[in-house]
C-alpha positions as CSV (number, residue, x, y, z in Angstrom):
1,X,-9.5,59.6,-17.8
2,X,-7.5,56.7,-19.4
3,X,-9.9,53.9,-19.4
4,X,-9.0,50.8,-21.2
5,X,-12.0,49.0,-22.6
6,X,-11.2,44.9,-21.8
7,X,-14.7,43.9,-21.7
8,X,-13.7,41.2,-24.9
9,X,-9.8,40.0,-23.9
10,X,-10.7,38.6,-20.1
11,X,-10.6,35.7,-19.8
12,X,-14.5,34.2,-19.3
13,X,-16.2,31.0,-18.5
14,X,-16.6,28.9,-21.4
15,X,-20.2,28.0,-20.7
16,X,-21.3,30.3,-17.8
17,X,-22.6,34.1,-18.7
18,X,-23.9,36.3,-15.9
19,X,-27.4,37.6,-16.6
20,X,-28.3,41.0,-17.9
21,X,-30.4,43.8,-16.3
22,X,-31.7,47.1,-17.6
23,X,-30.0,50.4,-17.1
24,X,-33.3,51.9,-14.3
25,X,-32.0,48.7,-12.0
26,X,-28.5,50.5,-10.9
27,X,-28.9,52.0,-7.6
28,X,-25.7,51.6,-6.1
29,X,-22.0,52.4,-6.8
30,X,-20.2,49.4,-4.9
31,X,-16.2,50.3,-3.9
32,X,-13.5,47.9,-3.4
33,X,-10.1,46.9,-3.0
34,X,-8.3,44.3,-3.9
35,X,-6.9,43.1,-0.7
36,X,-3.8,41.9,-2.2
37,X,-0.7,43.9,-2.5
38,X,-0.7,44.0,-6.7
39,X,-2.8,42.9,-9.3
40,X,-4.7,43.5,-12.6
41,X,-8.2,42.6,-14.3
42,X,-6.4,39.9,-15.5
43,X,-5.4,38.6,-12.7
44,X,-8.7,38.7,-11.4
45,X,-10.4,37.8,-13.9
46,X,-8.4,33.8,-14.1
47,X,-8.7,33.8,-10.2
48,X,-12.5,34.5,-10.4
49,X,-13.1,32.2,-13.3
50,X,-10.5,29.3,-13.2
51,X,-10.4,28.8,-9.4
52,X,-14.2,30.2,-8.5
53,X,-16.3,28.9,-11.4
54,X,-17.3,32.1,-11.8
55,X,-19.0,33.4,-15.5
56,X,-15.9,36.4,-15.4
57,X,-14.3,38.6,-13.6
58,X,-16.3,40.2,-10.5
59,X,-15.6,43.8,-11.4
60,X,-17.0,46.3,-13.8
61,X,-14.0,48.4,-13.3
62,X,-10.9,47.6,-12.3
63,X,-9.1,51.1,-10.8
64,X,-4.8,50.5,-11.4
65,X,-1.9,51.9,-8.7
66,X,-1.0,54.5,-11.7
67,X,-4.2,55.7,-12.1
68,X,-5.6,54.1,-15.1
69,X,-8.9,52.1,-15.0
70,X,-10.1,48.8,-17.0
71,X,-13.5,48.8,-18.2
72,X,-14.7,44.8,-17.5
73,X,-18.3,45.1,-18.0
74,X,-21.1,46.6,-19.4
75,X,-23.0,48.3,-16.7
76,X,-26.1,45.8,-17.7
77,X,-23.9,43.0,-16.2
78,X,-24.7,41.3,-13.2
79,X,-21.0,40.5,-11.4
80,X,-20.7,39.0,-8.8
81,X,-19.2,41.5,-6.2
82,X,-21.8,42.3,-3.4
83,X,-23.7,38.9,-2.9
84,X,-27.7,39.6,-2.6
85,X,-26.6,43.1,-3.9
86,X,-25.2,42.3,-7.4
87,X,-28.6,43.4,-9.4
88,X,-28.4,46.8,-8.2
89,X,-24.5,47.9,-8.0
90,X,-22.3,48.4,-10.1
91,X,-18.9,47.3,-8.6
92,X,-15.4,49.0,-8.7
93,X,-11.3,47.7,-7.3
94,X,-8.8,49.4,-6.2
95,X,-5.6,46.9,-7.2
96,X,-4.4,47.3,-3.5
97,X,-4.7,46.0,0.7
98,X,-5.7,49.4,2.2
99,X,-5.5,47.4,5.7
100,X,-1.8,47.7,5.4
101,X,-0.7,50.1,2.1
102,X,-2.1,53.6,1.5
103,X,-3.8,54.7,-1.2
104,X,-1.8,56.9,-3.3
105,X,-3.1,60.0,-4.8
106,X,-3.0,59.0,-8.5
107,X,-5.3,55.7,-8.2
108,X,-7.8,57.6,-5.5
109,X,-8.6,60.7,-8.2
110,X,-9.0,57.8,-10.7
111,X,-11.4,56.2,-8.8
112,X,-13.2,59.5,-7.8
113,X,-13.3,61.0,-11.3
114,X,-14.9,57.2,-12.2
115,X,-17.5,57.6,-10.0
116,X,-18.2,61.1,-10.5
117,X,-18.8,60.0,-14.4
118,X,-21.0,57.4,-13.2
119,X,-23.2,59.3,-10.7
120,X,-23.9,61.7,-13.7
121,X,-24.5,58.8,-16.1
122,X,-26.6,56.6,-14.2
123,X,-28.3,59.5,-12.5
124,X,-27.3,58.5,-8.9
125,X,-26.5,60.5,-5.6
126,X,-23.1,61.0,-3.4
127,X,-25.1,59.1,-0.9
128,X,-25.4,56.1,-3.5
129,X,-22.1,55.4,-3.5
130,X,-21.5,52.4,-0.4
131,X,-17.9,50.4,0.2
132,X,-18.5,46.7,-0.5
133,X,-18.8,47.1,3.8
134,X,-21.9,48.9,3.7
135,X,-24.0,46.6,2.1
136,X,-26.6,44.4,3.7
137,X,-24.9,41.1,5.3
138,X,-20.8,42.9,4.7
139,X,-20.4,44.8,8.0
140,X,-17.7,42.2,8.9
141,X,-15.6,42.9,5.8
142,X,-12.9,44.9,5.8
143,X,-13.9,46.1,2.5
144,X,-12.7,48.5,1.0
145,X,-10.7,49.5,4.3
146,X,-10.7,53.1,3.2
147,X,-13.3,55.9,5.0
148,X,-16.4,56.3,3.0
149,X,-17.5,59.2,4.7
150,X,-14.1,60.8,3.5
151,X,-14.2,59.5,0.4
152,X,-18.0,60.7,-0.4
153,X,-16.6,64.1,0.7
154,X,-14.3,64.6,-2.1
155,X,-16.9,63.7,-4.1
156,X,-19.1,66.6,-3.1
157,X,-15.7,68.7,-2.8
158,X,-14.9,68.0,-6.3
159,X,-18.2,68.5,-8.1
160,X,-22.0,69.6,-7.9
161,X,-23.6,66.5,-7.7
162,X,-27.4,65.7,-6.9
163,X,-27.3,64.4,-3.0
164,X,-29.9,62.9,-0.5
165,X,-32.3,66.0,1.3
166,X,-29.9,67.7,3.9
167,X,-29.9,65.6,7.4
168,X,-32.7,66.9,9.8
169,X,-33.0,65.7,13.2
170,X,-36.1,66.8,14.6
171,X,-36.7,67.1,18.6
172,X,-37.4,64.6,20.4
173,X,-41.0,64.3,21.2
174,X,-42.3,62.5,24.6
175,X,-44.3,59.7,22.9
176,X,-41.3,58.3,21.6
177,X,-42.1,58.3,18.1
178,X,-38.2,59.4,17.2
179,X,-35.6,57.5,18.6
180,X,-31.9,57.8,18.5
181,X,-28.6,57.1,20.1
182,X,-28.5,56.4,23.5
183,X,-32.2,55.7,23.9
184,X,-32.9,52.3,25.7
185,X,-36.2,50.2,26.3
186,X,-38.8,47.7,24.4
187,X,-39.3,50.2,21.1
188,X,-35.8,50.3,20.7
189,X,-35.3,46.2,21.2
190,X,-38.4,45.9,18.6
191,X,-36.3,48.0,16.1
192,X,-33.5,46.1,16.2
193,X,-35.5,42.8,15.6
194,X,-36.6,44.4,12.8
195,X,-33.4,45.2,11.4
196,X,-31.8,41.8,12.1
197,X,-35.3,40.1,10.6
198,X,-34.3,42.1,7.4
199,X,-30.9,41.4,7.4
200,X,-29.2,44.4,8.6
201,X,-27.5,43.0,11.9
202,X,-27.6,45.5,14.3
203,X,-25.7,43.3,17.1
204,X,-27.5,42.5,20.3
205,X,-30.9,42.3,20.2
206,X,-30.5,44.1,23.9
207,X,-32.9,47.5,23.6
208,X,-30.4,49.8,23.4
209,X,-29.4,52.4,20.9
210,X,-25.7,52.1,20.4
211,X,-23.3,52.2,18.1
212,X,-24.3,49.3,16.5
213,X,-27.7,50.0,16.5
214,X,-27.0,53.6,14.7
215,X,-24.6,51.4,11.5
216,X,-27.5,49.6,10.7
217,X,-30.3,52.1,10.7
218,X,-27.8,53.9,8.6
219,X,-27.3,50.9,6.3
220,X,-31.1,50.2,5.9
221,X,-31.5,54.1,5.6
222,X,-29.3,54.1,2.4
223,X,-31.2,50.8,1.0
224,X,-34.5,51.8,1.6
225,X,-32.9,55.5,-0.3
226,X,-34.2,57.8,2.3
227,X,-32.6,60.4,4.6
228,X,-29.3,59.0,6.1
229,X,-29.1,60.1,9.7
230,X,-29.2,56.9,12.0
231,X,-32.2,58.2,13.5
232,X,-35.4,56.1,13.8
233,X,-37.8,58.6,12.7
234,X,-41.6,58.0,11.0
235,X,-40.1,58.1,7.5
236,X,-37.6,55.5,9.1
237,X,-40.5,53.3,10.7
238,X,-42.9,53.7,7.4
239,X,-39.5,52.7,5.4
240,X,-38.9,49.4,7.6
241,X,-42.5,48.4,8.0
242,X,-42.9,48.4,4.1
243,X,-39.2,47.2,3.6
244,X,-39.1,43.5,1.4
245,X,-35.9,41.6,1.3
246,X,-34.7,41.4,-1.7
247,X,-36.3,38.2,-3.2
248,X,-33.2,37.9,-5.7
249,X,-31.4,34.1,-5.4
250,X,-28.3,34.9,-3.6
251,X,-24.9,34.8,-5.6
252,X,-22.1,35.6,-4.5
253,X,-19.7,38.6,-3.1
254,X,-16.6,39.2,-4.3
255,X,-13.1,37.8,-2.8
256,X,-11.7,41.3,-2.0
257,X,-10.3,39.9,1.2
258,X,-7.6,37.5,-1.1
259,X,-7.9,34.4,-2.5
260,X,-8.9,32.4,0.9
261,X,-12.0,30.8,2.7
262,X,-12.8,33.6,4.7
263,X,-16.4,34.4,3.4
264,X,-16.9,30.9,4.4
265,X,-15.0,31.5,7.5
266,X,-17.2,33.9,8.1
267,X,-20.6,32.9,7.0
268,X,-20.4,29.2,8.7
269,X,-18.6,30.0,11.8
270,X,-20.6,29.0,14.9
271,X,-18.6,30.7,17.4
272,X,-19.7,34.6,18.0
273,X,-17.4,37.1,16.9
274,X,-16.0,39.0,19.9
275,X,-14.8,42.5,20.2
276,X,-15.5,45.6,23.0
277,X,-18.9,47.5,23.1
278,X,-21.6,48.0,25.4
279,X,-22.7,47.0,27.0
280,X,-19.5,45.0,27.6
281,X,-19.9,41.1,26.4
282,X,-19.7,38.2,29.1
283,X,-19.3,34.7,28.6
284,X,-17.3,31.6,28.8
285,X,-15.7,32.0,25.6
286,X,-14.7,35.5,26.1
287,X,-13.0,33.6,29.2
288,X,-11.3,31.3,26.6
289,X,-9.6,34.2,24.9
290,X,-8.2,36.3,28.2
291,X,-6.7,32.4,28.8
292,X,-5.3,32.3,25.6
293,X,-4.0,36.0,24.9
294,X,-3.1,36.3,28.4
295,X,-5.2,38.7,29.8
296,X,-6.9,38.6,33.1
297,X,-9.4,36.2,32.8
298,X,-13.2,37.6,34.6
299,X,-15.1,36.4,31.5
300,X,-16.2,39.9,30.4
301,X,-14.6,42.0,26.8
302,X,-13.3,44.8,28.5
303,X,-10.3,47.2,27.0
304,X,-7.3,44.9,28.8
305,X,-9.0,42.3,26.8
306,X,-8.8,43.9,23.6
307,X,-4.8,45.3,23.9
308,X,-4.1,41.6,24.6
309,X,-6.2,40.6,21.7
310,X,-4.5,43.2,19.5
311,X,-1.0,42.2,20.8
312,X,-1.7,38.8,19.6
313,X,-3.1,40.0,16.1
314,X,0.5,42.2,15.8
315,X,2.5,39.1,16.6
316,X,0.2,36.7,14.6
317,X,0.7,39.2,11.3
318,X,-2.8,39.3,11.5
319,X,-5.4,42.3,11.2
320,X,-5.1,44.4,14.2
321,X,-8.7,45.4,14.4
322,X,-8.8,43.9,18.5
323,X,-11.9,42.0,17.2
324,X,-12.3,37.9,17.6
325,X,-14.0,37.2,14.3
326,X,-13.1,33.6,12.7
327,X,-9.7,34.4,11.1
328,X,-8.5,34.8,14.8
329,X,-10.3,32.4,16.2
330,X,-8.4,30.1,14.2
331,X,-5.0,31.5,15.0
332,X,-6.3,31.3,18.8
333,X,-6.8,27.4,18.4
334,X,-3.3,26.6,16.7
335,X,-1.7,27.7,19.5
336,X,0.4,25.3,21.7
337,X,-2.1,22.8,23.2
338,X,-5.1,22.8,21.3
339,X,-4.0,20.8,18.5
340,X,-6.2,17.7,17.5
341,X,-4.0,14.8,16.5
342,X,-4.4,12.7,13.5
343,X,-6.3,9.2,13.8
344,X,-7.8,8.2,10.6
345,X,-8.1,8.6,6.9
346,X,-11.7,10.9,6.2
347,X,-13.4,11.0,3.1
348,X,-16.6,10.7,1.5
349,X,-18.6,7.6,1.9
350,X,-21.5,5.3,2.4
351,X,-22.1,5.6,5.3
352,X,-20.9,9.1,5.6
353,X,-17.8,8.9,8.2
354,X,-18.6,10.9,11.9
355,X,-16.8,12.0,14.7
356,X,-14.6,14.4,16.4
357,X,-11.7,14.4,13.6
358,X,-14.1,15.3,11.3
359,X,-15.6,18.4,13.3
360,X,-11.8,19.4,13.4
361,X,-11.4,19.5,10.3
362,X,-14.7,21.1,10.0
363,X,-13.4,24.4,12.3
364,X,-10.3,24.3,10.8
365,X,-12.2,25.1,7.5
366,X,-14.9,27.3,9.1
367,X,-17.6,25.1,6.9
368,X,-20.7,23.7,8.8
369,X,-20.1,22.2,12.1
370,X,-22.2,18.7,12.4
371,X,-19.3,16.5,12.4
372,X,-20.5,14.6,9.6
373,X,-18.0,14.0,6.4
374,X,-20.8,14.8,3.5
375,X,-20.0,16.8,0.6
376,X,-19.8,20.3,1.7
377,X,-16.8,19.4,3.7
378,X,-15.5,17.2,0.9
379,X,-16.0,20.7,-1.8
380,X,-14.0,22.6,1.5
381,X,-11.1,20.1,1.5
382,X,-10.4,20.2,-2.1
383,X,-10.3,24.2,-2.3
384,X,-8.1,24.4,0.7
385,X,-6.2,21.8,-1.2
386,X,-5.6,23.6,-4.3
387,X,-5.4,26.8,-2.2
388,X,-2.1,25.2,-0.6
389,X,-0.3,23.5,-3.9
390,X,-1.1,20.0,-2.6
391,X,-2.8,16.7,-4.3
392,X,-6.3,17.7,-4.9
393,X,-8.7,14.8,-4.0
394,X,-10.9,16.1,-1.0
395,X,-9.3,13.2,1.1
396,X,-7.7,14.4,4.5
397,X,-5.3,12.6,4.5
398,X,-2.0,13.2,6.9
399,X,-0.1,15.4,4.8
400,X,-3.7,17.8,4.4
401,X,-3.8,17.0,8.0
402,X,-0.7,18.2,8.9
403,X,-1.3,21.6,6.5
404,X,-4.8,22.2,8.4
405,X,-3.4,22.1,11.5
């Protein structure tokens, strides 16, 4: 492998360091991408430290389009890649959007004969190895857009490596001590509690074993680093009754999805994310879309709904995934209409300024929702400022007005 060691030309943080753990703490191999066409660690490295504050560069390797890899980090180095994650992974990028480019054969055997290395050195299992997706609090992030199942396959394919016990699924009993996809009723509603409780969002709390339901028993399977079958079994139950979220001060998760607001768009928007399961979801703001996109409008997700979605994402150069997450929400409101007009200068004052402007603005930047013009909006302003090569000053003024909306 042609690894370049940059661990002492990065740039870094003149007076932030990350903190330090020992070797026995890695658990997890964390996989990225970029989610910008090109790139380099040092490229990252001056976003992450000169527009995030960051201590350095999120990455402990940095995995090139021509097959070369960076060496960031020592692996005692706690990044920031994988938010509440970070003490336990060690986290590698692709330099590429796998959304929308392919990954090319040179950087993928890179990246597989860099993890390989790894599992062997930090004695860690094929099943270790999670996209930046599969951790706790991520399944919105289309991180590292790449199959993982495929991609741990080759990694069995190309080597004997130490994996998890094969997957048994025993019978199903009658007392209902094992339950599994396609199951319904109050054990299975009281499981997913429990998963959401710990953090592992299973989607509706509705008692039935879908889909959903089986990603996060699959995700908290792999945390807890037990059998990985999506099947609520006793080990399963024992696992999730003696399961403690991690205590660890939450820190941050990488900006794999480019330089933008979305993990704020994401983490602070109020509105639910809307997309077609079942059972199939109802409401007046499923209504909202079909009105919007054009689709018949019965107030229930259904598969007309999502084409018209998708249609919209195609024309809106937007992620075609058919999902309303907050990224389309937003397109959804800029459309013909919908758009608040300008009435007053907002900044930060004594007393703090209120009203319906300043909720726009709040949407607009996906931050808290309370209508109230304190700080946190203030910090949002001034990075969607610098983010669009205007006068920084965290004052919405009408020229940031006009750019927000």
């Amino acid at each position: 492998m042609n690894i370049n060691d940059k661990r002492n030309s990065l740039v870094r943080h003149p007076s932030k360091r990350y903190r330090r753990r020992a070797i026995s703490e890695i658990r997890n191999i964390a996989i990225h991408h970029s989610a910008t066409t090109s790139g380099s660690a040092e490229a990252f490295a001056r976003y992450h430290v000169n527009s995030l504050d960051w201590p350095g560069i999120a990455y402990h390797y940095v995995v090139n389009k021509d097959g070369s890899i960076d060496l960031c980090h020592d692996p005692e180095v706690v990044s920031y890649h994988v938010g509440n994650s970070n003490g336990r992974a060690l986290g590698i990028c692709m330099v590429g959007d796998f959304r929308t480019q392919t990954l090319e054969r040179a950087q993928r055997n890179a990246t597989l004969k860099l993890v390989r290395k790894l599992l062997n050195d930090f004695n860690l299992s094929v099943e270790d190895v999670w996209g930046h997706i599969e951790f706790p609090g991520y399944a919105w992030k289309p991180c590292p857009s790449i199959s993982m199942e495929q991609f741990r396959a080759s990694l069995r394919e190309g080597r004997a490596i130490p994996t998890s016990s094969p997957i048994v699924i025993p019978s199903q009993p009658t007392n209902r001590t094992i339950l599994s996809q396609g199951d319904r009723g109050d054990d299975v509603r009281a499981i997913q509690q429990r998963l959401n409780n710990l953090g592992f969002e299973p989607g509706p709390i509705d008692g039935i074993f879908g889909p959903l339901t089986v990603d996060a028993v699959q995700r908290f399977q792999r945390s807890a680093r037990i059998v990985v079958d999506g099947v609520v079994g006793p080990e399963t139950r024992r696992a999730l009754d003696n399961f403690n979220a991690s205590g660890e001060q939450i820190e941050h998760g990488a900006p794999s999805d480019e330089p933008d607001a979305r993990e704020e768009q994401f983490s602070g928007e109020t509105r639910r994310m809307l997309r077609l399961m079942q059972p199939m979801m109802r409401g007046q703001d499923v209504a909202e879309v079909q009105e919007k996109v054009g689709a018949l409008i019965d107030g229930i997700y259904g598969p007309g709904t999502e084409n018209r979605v998708m249609e919209f994402q195609r024309r809106n150069n937007l992620a075609v995934d058919g999902i309303v997450g907050p990224i389309t929400w937003r397109a959804l409101d800029r459309l013909a209409g919908n758009q608040p007009t300008y009435e007053r200068l907002l900044s930060v004052q004594s007393p703090m300024l209120r009203g319906e402007d300043v909720k726009h603005v709040q949407r607009a930047l996906n931050v808290q929702v309370d209508g109230i013009y304190g700080p946190n909006t203030e910090r949002a302003v001034r990075d969607f400022q610098r983010r669009s090569g205007i006068r920084i000053d965290g004052i919405v003024g009408q020229q940031t007005w006009n750019r927000l909306f």
